[in-house]
PyMOL Python script that loads the backbone (N, CA, C, O; Angstrom):
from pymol import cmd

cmd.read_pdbstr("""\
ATOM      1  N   UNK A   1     -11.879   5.395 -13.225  1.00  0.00           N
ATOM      2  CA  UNK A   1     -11.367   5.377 -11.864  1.00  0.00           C
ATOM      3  C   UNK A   1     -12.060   6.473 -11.085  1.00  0.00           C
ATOM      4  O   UNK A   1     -12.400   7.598 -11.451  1.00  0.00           O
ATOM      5  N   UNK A   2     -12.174   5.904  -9.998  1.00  0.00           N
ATOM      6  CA  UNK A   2     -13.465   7.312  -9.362  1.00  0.00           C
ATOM      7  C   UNK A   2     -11.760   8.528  -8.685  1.00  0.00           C
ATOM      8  O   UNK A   2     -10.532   8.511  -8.781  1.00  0.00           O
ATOM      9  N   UNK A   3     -12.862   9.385  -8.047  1.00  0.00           N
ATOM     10  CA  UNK A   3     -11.690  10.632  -7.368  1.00  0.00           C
ATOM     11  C   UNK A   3     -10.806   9.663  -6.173  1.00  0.00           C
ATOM     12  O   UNK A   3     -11.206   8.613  -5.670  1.00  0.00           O
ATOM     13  N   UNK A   4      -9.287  10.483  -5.863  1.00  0.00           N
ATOM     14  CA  UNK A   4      -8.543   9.646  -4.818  1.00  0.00           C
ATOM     15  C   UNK A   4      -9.380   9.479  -3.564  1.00  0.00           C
ATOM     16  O   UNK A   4     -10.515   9.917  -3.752  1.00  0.00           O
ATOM     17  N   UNK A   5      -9.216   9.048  -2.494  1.00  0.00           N
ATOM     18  CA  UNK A   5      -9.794   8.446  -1.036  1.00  0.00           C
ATOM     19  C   UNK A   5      -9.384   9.353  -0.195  1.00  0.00           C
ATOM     20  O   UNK A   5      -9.568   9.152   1.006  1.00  0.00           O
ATOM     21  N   UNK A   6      -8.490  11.005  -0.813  1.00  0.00           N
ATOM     22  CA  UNK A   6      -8.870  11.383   0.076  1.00  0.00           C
ATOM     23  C   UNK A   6      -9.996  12.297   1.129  1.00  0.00           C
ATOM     24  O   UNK A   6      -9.493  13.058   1.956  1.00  0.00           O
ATOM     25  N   UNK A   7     -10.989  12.215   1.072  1.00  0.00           N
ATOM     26  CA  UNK A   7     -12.161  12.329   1.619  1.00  0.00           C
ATOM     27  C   UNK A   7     -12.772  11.215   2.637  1.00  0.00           C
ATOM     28  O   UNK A   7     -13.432  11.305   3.672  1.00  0.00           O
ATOM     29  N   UNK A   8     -12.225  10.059   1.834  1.00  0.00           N
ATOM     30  CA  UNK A   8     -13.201   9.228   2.450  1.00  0.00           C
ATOM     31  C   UNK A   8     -12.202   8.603   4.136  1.00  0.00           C
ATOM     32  O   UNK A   8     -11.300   9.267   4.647  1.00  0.00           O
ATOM     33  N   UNK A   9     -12.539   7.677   4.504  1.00  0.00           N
ATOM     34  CA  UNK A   9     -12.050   7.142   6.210  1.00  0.00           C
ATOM     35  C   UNK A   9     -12.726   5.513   6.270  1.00  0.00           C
ATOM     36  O   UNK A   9     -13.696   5.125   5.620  1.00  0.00           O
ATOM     37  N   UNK A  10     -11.963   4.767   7.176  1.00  0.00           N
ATOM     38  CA  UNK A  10     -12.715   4.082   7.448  1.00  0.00           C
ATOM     39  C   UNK A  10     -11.126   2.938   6.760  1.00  0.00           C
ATOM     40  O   UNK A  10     -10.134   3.430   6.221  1.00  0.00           O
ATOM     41  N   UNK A  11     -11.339   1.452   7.001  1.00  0.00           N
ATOM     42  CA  UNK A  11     -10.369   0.609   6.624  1.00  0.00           C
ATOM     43  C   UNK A  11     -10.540   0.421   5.329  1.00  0.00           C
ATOM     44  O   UNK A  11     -11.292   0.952   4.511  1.00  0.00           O
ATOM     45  N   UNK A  12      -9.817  -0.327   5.261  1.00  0.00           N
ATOM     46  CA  UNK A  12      -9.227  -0.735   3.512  1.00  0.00           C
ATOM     47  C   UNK A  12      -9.248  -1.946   3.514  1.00  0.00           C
ATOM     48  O   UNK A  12      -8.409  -2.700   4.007  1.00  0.00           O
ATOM     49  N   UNK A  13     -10.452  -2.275   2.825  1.00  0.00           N
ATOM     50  CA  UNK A  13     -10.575  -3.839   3.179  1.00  0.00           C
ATOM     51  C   UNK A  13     -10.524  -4.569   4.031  1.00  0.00           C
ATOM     52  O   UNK A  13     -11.118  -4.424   5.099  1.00  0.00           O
ATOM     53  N   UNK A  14      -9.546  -5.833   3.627  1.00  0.00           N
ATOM     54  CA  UNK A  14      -8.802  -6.828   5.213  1.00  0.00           C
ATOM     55  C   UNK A  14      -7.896  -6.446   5.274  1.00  0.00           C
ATOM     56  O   UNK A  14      -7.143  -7.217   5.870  1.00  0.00           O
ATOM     57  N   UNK A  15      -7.235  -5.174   4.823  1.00  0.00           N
ATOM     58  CA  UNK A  15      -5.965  -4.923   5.322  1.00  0.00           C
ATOM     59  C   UNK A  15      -5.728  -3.923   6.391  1.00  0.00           C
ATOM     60  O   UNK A  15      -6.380  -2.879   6.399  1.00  0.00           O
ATOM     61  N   UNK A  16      -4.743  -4.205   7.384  1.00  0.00           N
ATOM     62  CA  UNK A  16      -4.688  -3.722   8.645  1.00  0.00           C
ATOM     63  C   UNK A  16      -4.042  -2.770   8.649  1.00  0.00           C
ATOM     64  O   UNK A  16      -2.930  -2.610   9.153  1.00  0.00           O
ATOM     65  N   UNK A  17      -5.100  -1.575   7.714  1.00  0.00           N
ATOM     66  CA  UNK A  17      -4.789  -0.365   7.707  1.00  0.00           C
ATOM     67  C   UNK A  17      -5.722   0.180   7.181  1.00  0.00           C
ATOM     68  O   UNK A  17      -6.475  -0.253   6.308  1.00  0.00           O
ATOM     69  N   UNK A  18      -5.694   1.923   8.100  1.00  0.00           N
ATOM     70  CA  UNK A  18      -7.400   2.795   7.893  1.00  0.00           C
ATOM     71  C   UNK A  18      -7.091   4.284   8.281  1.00  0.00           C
ATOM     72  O   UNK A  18      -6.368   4.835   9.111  1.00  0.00           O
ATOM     73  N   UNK A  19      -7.904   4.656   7.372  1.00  0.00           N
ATOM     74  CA  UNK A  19      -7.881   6.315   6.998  1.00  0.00           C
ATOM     75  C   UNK A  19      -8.730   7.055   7.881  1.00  0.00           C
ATOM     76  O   UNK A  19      -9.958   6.988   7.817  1.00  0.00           O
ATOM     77  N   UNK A  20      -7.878   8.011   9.000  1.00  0.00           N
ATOM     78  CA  UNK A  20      -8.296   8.574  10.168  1.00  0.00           C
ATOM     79  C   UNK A  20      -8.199  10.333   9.647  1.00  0.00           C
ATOM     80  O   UNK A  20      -7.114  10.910   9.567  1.00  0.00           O
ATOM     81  N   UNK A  21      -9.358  10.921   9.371  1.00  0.00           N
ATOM     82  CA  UNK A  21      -8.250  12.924   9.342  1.00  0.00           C
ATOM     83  C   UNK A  21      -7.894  12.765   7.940  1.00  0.00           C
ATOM     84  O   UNK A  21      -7.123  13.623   7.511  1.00  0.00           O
ATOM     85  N   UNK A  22      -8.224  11.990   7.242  1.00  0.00           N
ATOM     86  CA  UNK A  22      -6.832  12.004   6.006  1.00  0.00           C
ATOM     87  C   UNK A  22      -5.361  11.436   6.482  1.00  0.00           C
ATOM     88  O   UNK A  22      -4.175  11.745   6.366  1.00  0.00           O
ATOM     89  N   UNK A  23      -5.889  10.771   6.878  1.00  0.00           N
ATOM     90  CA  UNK A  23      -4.238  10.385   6.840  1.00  0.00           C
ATOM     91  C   UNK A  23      -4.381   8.972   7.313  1.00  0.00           C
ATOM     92  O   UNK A  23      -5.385   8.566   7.899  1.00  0.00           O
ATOM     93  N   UNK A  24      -2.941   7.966   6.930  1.00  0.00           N
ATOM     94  CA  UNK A  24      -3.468   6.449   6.462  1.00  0.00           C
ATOM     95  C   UNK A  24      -2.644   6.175   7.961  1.00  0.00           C
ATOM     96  O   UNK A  24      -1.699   6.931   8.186  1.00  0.00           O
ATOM     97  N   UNK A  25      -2.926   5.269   8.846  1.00  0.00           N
ATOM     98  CA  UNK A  25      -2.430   4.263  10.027  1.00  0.00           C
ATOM     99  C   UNK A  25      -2.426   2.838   9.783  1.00  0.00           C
ATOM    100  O   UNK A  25      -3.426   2.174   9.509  1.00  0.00           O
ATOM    101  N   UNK A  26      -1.477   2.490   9.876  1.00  0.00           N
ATOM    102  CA  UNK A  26      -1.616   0.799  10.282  1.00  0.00           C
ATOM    103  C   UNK A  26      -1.767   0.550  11.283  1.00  0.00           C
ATOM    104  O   UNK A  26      -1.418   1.202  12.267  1.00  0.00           O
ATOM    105  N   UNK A  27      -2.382  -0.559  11.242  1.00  0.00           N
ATOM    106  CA  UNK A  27      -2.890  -1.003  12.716  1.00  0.00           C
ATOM    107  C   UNK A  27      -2.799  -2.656  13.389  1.00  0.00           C
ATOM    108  O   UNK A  27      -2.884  -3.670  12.697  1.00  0.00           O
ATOM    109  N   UNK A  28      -2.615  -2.636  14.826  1.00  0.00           N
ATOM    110  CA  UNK A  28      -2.616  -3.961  14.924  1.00  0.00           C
ATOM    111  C   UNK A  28      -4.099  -3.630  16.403  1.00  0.00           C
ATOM    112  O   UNK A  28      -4.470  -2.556  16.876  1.00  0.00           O
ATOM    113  N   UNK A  29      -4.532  -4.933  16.688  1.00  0.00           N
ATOM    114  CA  UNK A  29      -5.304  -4.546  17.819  1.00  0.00           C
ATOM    115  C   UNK A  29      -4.268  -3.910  19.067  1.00  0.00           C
ATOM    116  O   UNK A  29      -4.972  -3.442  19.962  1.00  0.00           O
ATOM    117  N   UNK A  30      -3.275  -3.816  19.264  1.00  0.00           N
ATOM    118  CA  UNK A  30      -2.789  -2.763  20.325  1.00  0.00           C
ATOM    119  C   UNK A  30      -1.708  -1.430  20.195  1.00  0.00           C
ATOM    120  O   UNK A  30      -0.930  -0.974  21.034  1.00  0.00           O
ATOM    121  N   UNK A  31      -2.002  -0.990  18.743  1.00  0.00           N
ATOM    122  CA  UNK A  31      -0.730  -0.344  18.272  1.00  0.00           C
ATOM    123  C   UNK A  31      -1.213   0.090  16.879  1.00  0.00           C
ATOM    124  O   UNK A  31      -1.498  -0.671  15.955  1.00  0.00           O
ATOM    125  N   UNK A  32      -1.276   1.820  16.871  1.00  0.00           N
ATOM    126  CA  UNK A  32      -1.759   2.124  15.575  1.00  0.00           C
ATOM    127  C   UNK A  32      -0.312   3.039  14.886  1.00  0.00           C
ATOM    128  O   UNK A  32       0.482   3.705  15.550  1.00  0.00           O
ATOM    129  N   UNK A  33      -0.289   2.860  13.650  1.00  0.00           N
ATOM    130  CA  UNK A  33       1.655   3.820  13.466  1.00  0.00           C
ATOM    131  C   UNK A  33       0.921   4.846  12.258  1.00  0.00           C
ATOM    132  O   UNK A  33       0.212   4.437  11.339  1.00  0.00           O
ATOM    133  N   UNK A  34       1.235   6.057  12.484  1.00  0.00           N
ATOM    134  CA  UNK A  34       0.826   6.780  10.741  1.00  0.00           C
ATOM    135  C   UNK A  34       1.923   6.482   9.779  1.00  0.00           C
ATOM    136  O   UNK A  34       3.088   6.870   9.867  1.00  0.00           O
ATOM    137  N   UNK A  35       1.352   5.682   8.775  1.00  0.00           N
ATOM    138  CA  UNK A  35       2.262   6.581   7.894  1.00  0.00           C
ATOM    139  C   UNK A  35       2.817   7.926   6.857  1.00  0.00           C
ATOM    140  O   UNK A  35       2.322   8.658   6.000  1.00  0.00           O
ATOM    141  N   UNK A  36       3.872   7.771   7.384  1.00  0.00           N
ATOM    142  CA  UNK A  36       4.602   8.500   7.088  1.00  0.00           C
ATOM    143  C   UNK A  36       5.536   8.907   5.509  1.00  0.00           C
ATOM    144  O   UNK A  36       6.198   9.867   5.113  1.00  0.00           O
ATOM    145  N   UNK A  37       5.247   7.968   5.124  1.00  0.00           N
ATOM    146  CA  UNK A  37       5.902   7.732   3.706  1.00  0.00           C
ATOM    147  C   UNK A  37       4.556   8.104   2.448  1.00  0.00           C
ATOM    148  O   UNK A  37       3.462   7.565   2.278  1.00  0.00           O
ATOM    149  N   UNK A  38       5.282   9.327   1.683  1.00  0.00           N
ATOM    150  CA  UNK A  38       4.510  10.141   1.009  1.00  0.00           C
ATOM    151  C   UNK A  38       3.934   8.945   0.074  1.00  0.00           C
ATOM    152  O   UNK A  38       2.753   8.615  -0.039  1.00  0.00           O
ATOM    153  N   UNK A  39       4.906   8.460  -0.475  1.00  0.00           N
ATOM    154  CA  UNK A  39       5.125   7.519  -1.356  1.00  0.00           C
ATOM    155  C   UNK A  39       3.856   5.938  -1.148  1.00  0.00           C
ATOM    156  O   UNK A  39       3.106   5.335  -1.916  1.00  0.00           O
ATOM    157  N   UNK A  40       4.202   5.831   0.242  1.00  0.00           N
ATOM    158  CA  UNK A  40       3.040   4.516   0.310  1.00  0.00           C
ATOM    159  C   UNK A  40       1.888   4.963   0.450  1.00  0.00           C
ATOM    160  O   UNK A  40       0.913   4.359   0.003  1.00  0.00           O
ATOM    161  N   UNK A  41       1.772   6.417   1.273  1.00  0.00           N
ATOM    162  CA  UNK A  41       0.244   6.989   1.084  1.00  0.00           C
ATOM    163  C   UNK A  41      -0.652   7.110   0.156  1.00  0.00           C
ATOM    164  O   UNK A  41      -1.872   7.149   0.315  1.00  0.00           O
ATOM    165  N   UNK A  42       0.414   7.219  -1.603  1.00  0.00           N
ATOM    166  CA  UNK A  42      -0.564   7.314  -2.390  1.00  0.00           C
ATOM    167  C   UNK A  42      -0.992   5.946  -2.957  1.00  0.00           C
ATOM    168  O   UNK A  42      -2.040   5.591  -3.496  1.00  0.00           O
ATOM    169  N   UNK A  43       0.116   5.309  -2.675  1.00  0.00           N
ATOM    170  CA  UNK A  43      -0.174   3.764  -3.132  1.00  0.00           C
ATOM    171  C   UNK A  43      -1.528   3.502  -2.487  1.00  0.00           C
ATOM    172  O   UNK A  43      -2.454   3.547  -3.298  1.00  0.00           O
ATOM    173  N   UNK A  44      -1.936   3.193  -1.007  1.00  0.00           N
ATOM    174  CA  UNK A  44      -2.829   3.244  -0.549  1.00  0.00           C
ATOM    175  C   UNK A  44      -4.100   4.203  -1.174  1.00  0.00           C
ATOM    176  O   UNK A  44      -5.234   3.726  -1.200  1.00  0.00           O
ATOM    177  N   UNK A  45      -3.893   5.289  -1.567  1.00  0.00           N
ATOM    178  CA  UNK A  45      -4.797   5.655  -1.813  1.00  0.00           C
ATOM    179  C   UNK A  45      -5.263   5.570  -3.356  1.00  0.00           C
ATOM    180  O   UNK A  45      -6.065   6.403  -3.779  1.00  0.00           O
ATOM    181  N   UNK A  46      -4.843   4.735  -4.043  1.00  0.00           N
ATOM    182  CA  UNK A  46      -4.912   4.049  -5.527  1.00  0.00           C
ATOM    183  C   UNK A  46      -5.128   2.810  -5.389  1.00  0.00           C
ATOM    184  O   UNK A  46      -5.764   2.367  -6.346  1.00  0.00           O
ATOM    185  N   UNK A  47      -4.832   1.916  -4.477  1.00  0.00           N
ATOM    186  CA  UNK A  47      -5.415   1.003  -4.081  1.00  0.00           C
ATOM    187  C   UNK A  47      -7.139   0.955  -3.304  1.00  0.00           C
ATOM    188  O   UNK A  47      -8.049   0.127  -3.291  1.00  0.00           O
ATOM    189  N   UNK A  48      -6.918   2.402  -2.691  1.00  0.00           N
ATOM    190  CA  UNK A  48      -8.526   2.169  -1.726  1.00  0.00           C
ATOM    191  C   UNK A  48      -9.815   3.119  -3.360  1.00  0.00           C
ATOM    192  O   UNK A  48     -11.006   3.430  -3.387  1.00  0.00           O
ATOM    193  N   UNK A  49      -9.138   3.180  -3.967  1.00  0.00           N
ATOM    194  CA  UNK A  49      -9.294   3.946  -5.175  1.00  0.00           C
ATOM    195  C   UNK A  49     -10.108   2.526  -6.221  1.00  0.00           C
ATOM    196  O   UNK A  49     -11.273   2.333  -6.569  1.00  0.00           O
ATOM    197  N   UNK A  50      -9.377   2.093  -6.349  1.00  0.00           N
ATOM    198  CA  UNK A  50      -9.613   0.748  -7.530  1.00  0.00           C
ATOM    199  C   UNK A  50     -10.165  -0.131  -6.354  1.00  0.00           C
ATOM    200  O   UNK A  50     -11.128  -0.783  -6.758  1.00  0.00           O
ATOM    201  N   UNK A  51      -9.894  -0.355  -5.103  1.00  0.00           N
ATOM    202  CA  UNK A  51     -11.097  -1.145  -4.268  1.00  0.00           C
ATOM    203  C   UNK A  51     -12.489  -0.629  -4.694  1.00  0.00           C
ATOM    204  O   UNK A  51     -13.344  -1.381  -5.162  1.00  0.00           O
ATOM    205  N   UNK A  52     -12.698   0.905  -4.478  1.00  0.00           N
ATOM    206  CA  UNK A  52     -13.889   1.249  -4.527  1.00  0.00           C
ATOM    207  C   UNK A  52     -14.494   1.340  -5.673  1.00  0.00           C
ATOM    208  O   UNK A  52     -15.719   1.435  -5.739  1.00  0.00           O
ATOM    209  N   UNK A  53     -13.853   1.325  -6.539  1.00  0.00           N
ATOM    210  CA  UNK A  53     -14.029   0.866  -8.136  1.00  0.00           C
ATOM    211  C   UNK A  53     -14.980  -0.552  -8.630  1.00  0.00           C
ATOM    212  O   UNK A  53     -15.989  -0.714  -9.317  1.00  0.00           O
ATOM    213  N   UNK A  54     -14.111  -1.383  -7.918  1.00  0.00           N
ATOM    214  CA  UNK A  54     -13.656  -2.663  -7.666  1.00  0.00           C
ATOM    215  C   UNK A  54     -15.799  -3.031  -7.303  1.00  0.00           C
ATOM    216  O   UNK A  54     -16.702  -3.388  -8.059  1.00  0.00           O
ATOM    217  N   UNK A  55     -15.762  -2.696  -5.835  1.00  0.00           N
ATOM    218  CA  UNK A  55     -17.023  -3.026  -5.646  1.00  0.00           C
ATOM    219  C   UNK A  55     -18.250  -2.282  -6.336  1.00  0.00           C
ATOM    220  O   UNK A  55     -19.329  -2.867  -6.424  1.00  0.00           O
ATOM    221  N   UNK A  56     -18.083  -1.007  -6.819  1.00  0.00           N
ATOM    222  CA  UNK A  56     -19.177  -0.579  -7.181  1.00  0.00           C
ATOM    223  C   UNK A  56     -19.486  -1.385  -8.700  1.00  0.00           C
ATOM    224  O   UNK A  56     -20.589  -1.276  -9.236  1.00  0.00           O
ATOM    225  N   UNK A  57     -18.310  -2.244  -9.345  1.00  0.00           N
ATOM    226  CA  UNK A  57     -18.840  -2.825 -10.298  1.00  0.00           C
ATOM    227  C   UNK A  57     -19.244  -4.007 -10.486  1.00  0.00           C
ATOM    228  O   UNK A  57     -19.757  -4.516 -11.482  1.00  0.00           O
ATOM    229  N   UNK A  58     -18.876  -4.629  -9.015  1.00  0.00           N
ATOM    230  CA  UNK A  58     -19.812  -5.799  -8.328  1.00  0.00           C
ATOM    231  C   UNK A  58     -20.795  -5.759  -8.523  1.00  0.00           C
ATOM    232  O   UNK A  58     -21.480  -6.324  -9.375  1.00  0.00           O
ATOM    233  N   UNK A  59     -21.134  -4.741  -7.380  1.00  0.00           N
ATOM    234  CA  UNK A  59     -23.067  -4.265  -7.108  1.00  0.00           C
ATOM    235  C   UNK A  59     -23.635  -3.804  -8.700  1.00  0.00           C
ATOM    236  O   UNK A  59     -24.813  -4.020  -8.985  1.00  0.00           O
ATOM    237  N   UNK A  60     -22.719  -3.169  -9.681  1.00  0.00           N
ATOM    238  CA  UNK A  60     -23.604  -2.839 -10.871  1.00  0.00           C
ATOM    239  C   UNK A  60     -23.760  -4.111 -11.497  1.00  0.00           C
ATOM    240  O   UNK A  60     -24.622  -4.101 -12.375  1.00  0.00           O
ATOM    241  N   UNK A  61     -23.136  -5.304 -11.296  1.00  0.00           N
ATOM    242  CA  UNK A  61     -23.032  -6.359 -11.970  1.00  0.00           C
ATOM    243  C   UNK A  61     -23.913  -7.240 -11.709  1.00  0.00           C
ATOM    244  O   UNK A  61     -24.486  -7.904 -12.572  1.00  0.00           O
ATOM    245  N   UNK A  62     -24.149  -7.348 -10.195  1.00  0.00           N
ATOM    246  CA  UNK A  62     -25.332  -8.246  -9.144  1.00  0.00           C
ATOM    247  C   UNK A  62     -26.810  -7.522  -9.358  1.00  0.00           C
ATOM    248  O   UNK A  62     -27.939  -8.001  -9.244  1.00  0.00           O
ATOM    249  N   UNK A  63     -26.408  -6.298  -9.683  1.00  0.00           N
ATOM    250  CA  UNK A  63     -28.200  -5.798 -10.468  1.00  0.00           C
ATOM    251  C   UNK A  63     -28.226  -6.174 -11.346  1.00  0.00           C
ATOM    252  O   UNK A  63     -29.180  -6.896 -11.634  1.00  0.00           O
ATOM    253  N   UNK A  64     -27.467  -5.984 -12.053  1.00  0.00           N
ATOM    254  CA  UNK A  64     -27.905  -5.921 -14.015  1.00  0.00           C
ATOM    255  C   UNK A  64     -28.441  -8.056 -13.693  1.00  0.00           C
ATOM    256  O   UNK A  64     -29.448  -8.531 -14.218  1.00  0.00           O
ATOM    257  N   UNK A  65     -27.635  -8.762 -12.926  1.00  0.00           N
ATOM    258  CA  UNK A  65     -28.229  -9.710 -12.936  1.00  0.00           C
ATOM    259  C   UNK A  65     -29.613 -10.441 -11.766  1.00  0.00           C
ATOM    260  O   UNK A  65     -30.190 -11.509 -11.558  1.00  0.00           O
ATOM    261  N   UNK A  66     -29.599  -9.585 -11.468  1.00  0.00           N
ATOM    262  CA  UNK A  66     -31.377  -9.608 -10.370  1.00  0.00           C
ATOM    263  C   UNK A  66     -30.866  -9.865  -8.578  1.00  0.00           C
ATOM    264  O   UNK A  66     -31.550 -10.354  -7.679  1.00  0.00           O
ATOM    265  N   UNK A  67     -29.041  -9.192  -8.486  1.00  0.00           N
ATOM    266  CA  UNK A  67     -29.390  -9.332  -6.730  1.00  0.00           C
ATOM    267  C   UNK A  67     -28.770 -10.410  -6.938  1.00  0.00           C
ATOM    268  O   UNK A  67     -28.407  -9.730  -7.898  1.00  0.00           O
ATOM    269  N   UNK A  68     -28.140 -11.653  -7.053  1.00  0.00           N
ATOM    270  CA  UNK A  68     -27.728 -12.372  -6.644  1.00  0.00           C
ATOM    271  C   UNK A  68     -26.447 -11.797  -5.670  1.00  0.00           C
ATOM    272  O   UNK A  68     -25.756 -12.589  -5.028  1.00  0.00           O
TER     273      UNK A  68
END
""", "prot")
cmd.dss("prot")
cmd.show_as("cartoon", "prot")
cmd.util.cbc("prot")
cmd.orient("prot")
């Protein structure tokens, strides 16, 4: 499992929510909320955790087989 997300920014997939400062917002196109809940923050950030997991063993997988 790589280090937690918090460093990193930017959305979380397709989900309509993204890491501003360290700190997680949901979002709709007219309305962004922080959350606030210690508890879902880390969820999120074990989720954006094993996302990034997730793809880097894509891309090691799409080399080892030539780029597809």
């Amino acid at each position: 499992m790589s280090s937690p997300s918090s460093d990193r920014s930017g959305p979380l997939g397709d989900a309509p929510v993204v890491r501003r400062s360290g700190e997680w917002w949901l979002t709709t196109p007219v309305l962004s909320l922080r959350v606030d809940d210690p508890l879902f923050a880390q969820d999120l950030d074990r989720y954006a955790a094993d996302l990034a997991d997730a793809q880097q063993a894509i891309g090691a997988f799409r080399s080892a087989r030539g780029g597809s």
